[in-house]
C-alpha positions, 0 to 999 in steps of 0.5 A, a space after each residue: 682560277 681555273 674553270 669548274 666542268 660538271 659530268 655532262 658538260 661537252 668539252 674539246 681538248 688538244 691532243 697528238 691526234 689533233 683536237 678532240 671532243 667529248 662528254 665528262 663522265 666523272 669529275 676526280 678530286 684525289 688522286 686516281 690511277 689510270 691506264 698505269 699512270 696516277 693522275 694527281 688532283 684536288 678539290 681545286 684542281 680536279 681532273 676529268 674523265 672525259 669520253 671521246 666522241 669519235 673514239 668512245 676511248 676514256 682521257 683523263 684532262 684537268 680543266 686548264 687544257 679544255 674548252 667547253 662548248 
């Protein structure tokens, strides 16, 4: 099963720029469109909107590719 986030968790992420860090903004439980592309989710695969820390740039991750710290 994957791990459940809640909107203020602080999480990192793998990305091309390395690893990232920030704070989930908003939990997404149906599918959601964002930045041109539709990011698919459910209620048991949920994607979060994440803002970096560094950057204050929005990603959008589901909670297989991030680690809470």
């Amino acid at each position: 099963m994957v791990t459940q986030f809640h909107v203020g968790d602080h999480v990192r992420w793998n990305s091309e720029a390395g690893h990232l860090e920030g704070v989930i903004v908003k939990k997404h439980t149906h599918d959601v469109d964002c930045k041109g592309y539709t990011h698919h989710c459910s209620p048991d695969d949920p994607q979060y909107e994440i803002k970096s820390d560094r950057t204050g740039h929005i990603a959008m991750h589901k909670g297989r590719a991030l680690t809470k710290l």
